[in-house]
N, C-alpha and C positions, 0 to 999 in steps of 0.2 A: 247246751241245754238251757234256755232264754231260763224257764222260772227255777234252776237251779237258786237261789238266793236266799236271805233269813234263814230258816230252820236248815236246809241243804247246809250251808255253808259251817252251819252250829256244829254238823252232824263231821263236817269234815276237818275243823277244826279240832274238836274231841280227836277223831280217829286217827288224826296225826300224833295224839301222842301218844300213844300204846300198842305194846310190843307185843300182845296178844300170843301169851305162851301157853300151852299147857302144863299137866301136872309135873311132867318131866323135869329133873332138878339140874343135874350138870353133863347130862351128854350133849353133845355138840351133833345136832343132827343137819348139821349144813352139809347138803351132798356134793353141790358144785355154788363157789361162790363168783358174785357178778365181780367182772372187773372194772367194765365200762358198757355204757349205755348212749345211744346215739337217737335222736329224733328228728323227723321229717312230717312234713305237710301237704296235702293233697287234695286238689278238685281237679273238675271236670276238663279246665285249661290252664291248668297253673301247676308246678309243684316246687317244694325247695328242698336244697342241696340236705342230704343226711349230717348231722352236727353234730359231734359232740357234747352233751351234756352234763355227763356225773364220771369221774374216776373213782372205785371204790377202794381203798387201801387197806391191807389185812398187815396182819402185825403176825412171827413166826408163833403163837400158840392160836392161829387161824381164829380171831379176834378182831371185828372192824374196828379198826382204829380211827378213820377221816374218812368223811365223802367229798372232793372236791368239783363244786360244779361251775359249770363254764354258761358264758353270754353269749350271743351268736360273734359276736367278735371272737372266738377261742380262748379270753382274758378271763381267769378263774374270779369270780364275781360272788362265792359263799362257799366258807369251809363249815362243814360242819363236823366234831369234834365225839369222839363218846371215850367213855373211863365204866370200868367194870369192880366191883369188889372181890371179894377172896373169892367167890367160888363161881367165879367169871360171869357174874350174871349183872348187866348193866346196873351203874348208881348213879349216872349224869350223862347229860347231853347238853354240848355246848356250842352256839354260834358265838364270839367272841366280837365278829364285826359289826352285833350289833344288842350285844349284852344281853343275851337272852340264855335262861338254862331252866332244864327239865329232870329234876330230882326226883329219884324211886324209891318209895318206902316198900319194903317186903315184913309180911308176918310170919311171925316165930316157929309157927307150929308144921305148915311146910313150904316155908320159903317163898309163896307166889306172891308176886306182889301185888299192891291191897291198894295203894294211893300211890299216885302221882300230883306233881307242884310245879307252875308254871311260872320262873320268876322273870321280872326286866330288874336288870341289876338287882338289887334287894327287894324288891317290891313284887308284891305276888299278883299275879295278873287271874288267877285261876288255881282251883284242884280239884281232881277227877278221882271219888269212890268207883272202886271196883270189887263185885261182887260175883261170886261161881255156883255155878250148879252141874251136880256131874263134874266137877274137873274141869270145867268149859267156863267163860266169861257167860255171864246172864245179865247182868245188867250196868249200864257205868250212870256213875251222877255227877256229873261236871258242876260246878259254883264258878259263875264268869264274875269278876270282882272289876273288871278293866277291859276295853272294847277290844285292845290292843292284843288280849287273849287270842284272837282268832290267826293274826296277820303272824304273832310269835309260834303259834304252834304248826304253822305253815311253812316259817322257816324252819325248825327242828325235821319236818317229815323229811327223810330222803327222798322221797319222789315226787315232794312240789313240783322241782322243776318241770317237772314231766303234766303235770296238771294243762291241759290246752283252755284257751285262752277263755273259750264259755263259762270256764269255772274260776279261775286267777281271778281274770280283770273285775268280776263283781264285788271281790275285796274288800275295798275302798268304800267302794259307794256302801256296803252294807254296814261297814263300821260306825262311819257317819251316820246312818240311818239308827242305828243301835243306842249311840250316844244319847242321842238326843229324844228316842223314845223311852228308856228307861232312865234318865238323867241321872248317870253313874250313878246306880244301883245295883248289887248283885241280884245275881234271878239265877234259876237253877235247869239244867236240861237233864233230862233221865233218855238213855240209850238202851232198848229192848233189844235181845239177840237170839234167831229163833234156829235152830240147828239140822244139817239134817247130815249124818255120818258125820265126814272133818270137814264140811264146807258150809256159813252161815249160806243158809237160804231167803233170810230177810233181818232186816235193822228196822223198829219201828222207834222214831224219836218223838218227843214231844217238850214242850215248852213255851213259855212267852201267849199262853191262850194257841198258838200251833202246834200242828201235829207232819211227818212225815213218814213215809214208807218206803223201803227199797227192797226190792226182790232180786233174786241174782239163779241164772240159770249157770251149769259149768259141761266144762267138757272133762275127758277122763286122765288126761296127760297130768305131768309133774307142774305145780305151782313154780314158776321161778324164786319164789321169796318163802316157797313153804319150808316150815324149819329155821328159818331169819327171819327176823323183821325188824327196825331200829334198834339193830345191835346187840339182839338175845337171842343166845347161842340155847339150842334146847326146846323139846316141846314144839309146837305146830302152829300157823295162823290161823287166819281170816278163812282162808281156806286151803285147803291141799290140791285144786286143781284150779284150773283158771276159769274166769269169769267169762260168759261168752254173751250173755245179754244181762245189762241193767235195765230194772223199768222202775221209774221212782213215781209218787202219786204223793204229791202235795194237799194239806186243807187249803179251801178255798180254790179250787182247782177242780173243775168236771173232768178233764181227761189225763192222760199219763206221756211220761215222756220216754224214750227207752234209748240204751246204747246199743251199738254189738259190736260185737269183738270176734276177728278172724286172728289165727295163729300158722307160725312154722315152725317147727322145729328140732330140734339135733337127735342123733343115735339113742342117745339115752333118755327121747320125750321130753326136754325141756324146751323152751318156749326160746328163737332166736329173732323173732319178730312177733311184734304184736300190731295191729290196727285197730283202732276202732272208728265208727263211723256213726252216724245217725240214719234210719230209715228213712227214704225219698230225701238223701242229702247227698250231692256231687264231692262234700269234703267229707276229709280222713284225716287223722293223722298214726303215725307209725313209731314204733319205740322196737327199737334192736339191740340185744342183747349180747354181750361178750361175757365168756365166764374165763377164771383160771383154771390152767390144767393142772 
């Protein structure tokens, strides 16, 4: 998606680091957990070999422990790390390779948690309020303090690797661009979340004088991450079934851009493949799914 960049990337930066629970406090509603995850590429005259990406490691009170994810060479290339407190509900998240960690404040009154902290080594890159309504996320306020906020909280998500390349590779160039437009100064983004049963049906962001919007159609099968999401056991995501069309509408942008998303999957409705593609696009790519029995 070419004008995914600026606000998009803000938006996915943010959502990399929240475990988006509901009110639920310590039932572990993980029904089948991933073990590994495998991806593939596709056009019209090309494709490539199914690869390995992420091992998911669960620890015996069915806790993810590590995600270790692989480089097309099969060489594990980023561990990512999580620790939980007494009443197994994540307090850290840690890449080590390359000093980054994601600290969770929870509030007193019923446990959910309220802030999140983005450090490089001691130095705080970022912190995201989070606010509910109904029991449900309604709005996050991220404060970017350091450009390096986006690239770190991309490592922390489990399924960057999985991000295809129209969204990764602008990265960089956005960081730089950021730098230099706010000349390290913090600026703040506010994330709207508009609900419809357990599935957001749209994110509207705003920030920086931009604004974005993403809409999300679903189908009726099991979420594969619904009831998990980095590493909190309990309560529901993003959403409870899968996503089947994105369409995002940027300011400064007359038209929209959209994804879609085809699925397979196993006896019990979870998702054992996924594709997504662009409309009037020959490329695809695929993400396959292994879970524990």
């Amino acid at each position: 998606m070419k004008k995914l960049t600026k606000l998009a990337l803000i938006v996915l930066g943010t959502l990399a680091l929240i475990p988006f629970t509901s009110c639920k406090k310590e039932e572990n509603t993980v029904k089948k957990q991933i073990s590994r995850v495998y991806y593939s590429e596709q056009s019209s005259d090309w494709s490539s070999p199914k690869t390995l990406v992420q091992q998911w490691n669960w620890d015996k009170d069915n806790l993810l422990k590590s995600i270790d994810n692989y480089g097309e060479n099969g060489n594990t290339e980023l561990i990512i790390n999580f620790q939980y407190n007494d009443k197994k509900r994540i307090s850290r998240i840690d890449c080590y390779q390359y000093n980054v960690s994601l600290l969770y404040n929870y509030n007193e009154k019923d446990h959910l948690f309220d802030r999140l902290d983005l450090y490089y080594g001691n130095m705080i890159l970022g912190t995201c309020a989070v606010t509910y309504k109904d029991k449900k996320i309604d709005m996050l306020t991220a404060t970017v303090y350091d450009d390096y906020f986006y690239k770190a909280a991309a490592l922390l998500d489990p399924l960057s690797a999985l991000l295809p390349k129209e969204l990764s590779e602008p990265f960089v160039a956005f960081e730089k661009q950021l730098a230099q437009r706010n000349n390290d100064q913090s600026y703040v983004v506010n994330v709207q979340f508009t609900w419809q049963n357990d599935n957001v049906s749209q994110i509207i962001a705003s920030g920086m004088g931009e604004m974005i919007s993403i809409t999300a159609q679903y189908d009726n099968k099991n979420c594969f991450l619904y009831g998990f999401l980095l590493g909190q056991p309990g309560g529901g995501g993003l959403f409870q079934n899968n996503p089947t069309m994105v369409i995002v509408t940027e300011s400064g942008y007359s038209d929209s851009e959209s994804m879609m998303a085809t699925y397979q999957y196993d006896s019990s409705n979870y998702p054992t493949m996924m594709t997504m593609y662009e409309p009037e696009s020959s490329y695809q790519f695929s993400l396959y799914f292994e879970y524990n029995q």
